[in-house]
LOGU-357705 format. One record per residue (C-alpha): x, y, z. Coordinates in steps of 0.001 Angstrom, whole numbers, plus 500000, padded with zeros to 6 digits. Layout:
// residues N
XYZ
...
// end
This chain:
// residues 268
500000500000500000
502465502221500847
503987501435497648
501301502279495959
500971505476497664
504350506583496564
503484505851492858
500479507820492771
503018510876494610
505665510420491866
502553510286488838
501321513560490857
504787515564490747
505589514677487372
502152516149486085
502402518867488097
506190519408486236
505041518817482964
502142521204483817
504661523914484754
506592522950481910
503769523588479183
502638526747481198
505875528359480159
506405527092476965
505298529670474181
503587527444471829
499676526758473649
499181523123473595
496296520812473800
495238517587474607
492281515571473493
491640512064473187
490574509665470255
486955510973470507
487950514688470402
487250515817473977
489541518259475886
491444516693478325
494306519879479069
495152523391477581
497794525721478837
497463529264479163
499170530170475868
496125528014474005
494036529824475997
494760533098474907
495366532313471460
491885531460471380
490182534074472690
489075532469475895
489634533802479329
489968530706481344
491398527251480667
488570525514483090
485921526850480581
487234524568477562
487868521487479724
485636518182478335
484680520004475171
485014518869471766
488335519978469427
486128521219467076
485818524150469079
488763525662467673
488047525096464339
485159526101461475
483106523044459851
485040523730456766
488276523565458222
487704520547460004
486583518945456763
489906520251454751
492298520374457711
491982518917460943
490466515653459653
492876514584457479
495450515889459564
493765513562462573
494084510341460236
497465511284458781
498774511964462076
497232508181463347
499351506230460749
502335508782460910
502586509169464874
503189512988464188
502582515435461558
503321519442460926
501753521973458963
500389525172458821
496254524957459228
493778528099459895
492372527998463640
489494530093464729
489360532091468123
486372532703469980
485073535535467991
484314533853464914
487864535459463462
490064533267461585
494029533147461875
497127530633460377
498940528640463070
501871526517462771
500515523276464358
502393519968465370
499963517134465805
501615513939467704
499642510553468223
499950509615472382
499833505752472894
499050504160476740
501496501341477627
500123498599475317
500839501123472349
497382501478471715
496220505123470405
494944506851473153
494766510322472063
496278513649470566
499074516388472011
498909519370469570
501436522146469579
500217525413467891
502008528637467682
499774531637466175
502059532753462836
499157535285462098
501043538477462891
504150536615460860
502098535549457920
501006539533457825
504511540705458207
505478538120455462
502926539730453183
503675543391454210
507170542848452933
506244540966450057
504310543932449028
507170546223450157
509632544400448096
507230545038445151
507029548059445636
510803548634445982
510904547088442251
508393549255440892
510067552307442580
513193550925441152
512481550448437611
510760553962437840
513233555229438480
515622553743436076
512782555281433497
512982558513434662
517153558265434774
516753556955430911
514283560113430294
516946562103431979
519522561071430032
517676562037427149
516468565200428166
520272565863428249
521303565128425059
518196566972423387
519299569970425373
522586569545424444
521328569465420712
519426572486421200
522275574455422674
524470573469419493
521490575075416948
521349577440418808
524660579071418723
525115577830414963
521739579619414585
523374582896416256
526009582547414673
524650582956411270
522353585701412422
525434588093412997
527189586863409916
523954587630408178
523329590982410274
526918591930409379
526400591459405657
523205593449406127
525367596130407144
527782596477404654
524934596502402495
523547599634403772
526624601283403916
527881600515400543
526180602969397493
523781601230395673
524303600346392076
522607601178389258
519649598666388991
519116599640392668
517856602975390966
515643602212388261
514534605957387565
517888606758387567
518400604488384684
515088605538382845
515877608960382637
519539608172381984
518305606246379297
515795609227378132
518717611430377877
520819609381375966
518019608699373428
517009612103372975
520765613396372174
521204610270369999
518067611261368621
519122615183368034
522264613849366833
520556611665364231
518264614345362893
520710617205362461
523402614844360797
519918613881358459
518545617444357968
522176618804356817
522671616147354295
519206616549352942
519477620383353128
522830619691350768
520847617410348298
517081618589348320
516855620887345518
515572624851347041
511757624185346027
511472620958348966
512454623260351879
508948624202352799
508156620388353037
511570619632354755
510493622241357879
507213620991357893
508499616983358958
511415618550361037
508477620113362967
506681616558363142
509562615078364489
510025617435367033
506406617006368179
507318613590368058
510000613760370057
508246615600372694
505650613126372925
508174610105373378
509805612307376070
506998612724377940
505674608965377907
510029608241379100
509407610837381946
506017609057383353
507733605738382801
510384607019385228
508072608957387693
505641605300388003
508624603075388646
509778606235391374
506770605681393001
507051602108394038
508252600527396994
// end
């Protein structure tokens, strides 16, 4: 008896040890047996859960912790898996008290009594739902990084350009300045230098004019004297009569010579 007594004080310690043990631990663990009811939870499970107590969950079902869909996808197959296996990890979705939904790393192991029959389950679970959203909020980060990057490789590209064309434009523009005072300077020896002859068409009319109407005189007193040598005395009447024609004649062309000039004068 006494014996016995001792046993039961050695069984008593050691689950009070291991009780201490999983208190601290930061993973919340669970035990249930083969027909799914709750036989222990430590404080980290608890909480994890959205529960306030661990008393509250003792002797009910496993399937508290989980939807109907997840136990059909998840925990069931994880259950049988884990019965052939003797343990199994993976990442399933738990759900807390609320109704709210969140990833947990969770370590299933198969506990046998001392015949190594199945007796029930141990499952570790560690809530990864603040890590999965820190995985994701640097996944988008890092996208973001690229798309900043290869921005900004565009906009160093467009720069590069914008360099070149200004560069360009700087080149024309000089050449174009250039010409403009070789062109100006031109312009100016043009003004200062006198201005030729077709510059000054009236000019050249009455120039013209002048030299006609002494070429003309010439012409018709070099005519009348050799006609006044060989007309015979009776002719001289009709002689004056067509130098006076010709000097009408003369007077007219004159005058159409002079508005010739004075029209072409009075352009601009």
């Amino acid at each position: 008896m006494q014996n016995v007594f001792t046993a039961h004080k050695q069984i008593e310690h050691t689950l009070r040890y291991l009780a201490i043990i999983a208190q601290q631990v930061k993973e919340g663990i669970a035990v249930f047996d083969l027909d799914g009811s709750i036989q222990f939870v430590n404080e980290v499970w608890v909480e994890m859960h959205g529960y306030e107590m661990k008393d509250e969950l003792i002797g009910k079902q496993f399937r508290l912790f989980h939807t109907k869909e997840q136990m059909k996808t998840d925990v069931i197959p994880l259950l049988e898996e884990t019965k052939h296996c003797g343990q199994l990890e993976r990442t399933i979705e738990h759900v807390r008290n609320d109704g709210t939904e969140f990833p947990a790393q969770t370590k299933m192991i198969l506990v046998r009594d001392e015949t190594g029959k199945a007796a029930g389950f141990i499952v570790f679970a560690e809530d990864i739902d603040q890590r999965v959203k820190l995985q994701e909020t640097t996944a988008e980060n890092l996208k973001r990084v690229k798309q900043l990057s290869q921005r900004i490789t565009r906009l160093q590209k467009l720069f590069g350009e914008c360099i070149e064309t200004g560069e360009y434009l700087a080149e024309q523009t000089d050449e174009l300045q250039a010409n403009n005072e070789i062109l100006q300077q031109h312009m100016a020896k043009l003004d200062q230098a006198p201005r030729r002859p077709e510059q000054h068409p009236e000019q050249i009319v009455n120039r013209n004019a002048k030299v006609i109407s002494k070429n003309q005189r010439t012409e018709g007193t070099n005519h009348e004297h050799r006609q006044y040598k060989e007309t015979p005395a009776e002719n001289y009447d009709e002689m004056a009569q067509s130098k006076s024609s010709r000097k009408l004649l003369k007077t007219k062309e004159l005058a159409e010579v002079a508005e010739l000039a004075r029209r072409l004068s009075e352009r601009p």
